[in-house]
C-alpha positions as YAML, in Angstrom:
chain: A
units: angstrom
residues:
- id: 1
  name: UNK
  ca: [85.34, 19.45, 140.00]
- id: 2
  name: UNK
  ca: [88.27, 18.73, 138.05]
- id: 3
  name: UNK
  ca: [91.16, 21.07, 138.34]
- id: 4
  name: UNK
  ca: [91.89, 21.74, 134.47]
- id: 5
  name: UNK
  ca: [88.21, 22.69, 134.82]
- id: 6
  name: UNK
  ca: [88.04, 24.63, 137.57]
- id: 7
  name: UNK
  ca: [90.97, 26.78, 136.58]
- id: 8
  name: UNK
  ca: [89.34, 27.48, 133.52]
- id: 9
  name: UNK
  ca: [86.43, 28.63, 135.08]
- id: 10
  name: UNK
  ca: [88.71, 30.50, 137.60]
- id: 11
  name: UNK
  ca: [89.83, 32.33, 134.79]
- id: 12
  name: UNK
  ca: [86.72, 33.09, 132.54]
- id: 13
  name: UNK
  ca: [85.81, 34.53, 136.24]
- id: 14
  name: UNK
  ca: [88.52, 36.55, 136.63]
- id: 15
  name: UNK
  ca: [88.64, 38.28, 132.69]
- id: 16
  name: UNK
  ca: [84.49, 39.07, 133.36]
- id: 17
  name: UNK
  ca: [84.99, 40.09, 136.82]
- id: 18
  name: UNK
  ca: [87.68, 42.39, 138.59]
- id: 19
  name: UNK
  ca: [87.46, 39.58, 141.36]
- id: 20
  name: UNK
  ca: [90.80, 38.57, 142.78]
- id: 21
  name: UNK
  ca: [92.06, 34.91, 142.31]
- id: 22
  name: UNK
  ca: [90.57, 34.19, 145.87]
- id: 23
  name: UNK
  ca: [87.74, 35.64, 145.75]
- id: 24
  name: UNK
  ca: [86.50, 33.94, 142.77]
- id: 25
  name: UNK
  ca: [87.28, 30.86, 143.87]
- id: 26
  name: UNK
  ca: [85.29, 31.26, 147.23]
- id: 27
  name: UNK
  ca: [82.00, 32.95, 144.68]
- id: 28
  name: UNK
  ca: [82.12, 29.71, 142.25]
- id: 29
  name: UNK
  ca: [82.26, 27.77, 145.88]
- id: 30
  name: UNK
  ca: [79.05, 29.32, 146.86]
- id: 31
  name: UNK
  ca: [77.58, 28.85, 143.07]
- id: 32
  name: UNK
  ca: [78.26, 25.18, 143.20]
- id: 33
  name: UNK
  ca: [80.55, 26.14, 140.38]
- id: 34
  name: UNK
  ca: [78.83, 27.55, 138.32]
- id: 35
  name: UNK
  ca: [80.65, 30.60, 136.68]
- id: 36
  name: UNK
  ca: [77.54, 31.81, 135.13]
- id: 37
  name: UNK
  ca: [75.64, 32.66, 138.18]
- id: 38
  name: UNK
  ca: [78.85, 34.01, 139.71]
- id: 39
  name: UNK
  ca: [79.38, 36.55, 136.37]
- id: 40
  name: UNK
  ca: [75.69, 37.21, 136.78]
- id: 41
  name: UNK
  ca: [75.82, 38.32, 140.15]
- id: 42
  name: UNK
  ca: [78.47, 40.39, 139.52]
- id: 43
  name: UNK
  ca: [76.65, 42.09, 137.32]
- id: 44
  name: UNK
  ca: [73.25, 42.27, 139.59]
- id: 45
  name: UNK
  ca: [71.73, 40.41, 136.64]
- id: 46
  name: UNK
  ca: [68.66, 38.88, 138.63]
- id: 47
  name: UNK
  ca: [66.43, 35.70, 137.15]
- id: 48
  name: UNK
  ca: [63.16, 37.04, 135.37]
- id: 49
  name: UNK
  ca: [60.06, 34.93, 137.16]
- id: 50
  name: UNK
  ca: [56.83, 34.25, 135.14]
- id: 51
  name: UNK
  ca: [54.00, 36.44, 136.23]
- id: 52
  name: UNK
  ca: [51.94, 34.17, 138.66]
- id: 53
  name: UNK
  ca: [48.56, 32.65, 137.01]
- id: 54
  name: UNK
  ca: [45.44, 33.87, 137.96]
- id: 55
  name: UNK
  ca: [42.66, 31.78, 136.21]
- id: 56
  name: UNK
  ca: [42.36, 29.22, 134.09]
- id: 57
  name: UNK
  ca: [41.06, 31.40, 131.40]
- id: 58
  name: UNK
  ca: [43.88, 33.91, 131.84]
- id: 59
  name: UNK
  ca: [46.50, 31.29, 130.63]
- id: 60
  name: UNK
  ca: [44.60, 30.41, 127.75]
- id: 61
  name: UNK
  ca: [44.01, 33.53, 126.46]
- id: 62
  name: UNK
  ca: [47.97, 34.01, 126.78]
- id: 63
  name: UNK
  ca: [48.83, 31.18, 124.83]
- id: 64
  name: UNK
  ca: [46.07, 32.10, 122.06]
- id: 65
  name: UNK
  ca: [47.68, 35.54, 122.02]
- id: 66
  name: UNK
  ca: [50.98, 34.29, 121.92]
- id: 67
  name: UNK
  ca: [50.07, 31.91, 119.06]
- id: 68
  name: UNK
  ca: [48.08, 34.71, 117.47]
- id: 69
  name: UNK
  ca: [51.27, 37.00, 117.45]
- id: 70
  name: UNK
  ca: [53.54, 34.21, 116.39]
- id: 71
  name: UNK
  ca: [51.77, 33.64, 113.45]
- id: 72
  name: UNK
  ca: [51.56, 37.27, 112.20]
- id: 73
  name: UNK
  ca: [55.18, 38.18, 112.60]
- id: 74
  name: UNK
  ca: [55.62, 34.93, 110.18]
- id: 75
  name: UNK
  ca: [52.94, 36.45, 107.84]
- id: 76
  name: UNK
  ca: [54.65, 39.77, 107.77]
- id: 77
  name: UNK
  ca: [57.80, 38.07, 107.07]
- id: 78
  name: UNK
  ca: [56.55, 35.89, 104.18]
- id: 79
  name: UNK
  ca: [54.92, 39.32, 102.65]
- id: 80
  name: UNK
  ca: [58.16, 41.04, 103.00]
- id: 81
  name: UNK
  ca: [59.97, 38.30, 101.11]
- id: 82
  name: UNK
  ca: [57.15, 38.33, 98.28]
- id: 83
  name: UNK
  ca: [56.36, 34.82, 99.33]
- id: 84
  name: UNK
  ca: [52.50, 35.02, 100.70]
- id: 85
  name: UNK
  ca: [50.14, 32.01, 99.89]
- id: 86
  name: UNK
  ca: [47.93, 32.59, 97.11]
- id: 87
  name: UNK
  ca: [44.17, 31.11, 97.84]
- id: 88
  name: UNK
  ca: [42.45, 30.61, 94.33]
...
């Protein structure tokens, strides 16, 4: 990692963080250097995992659902705005 670089990280660390110069640089060691995880962690944000998949079946009846919902919220939208499709 360049140093320019690595100070600026050091530094968008340090304003999120009330990490001390040292420490910071030993937490972006252990992220690889990434600053992002480090800020995260500081923060306890954790990663969000996708529910496991069951079935076959399951996961398409998501996606239809998902689709389904999509496409409603852009219907309600479109109402909203006066701009629904008129079928003659």
């Amino acid at each position: 990692m360049e140093d320019s670089t690595a100070n600026e990280k050091i530094e968008l660390v340090l304003r999120q963080t009330d990490y001390s110069p040292e420490v910071a640089r030993e937490k972006l060691k252990e992220c690889n250097g990434d600053h992002l995880l480090v800020v995260k962690a500081y923060l306890g944000i954790t990663e969000k995992k996708a529910p496991p998949i069951s079935s076959l079946n399951q996961e398409i009846y998501r996606q239809l659902r998902k689709k389904l919902d999509s496409n409603m919220r852009d219907y309600r939208v479109r109402v909203e705005k006066g701009q629904e499709k008129r079928i003659i």
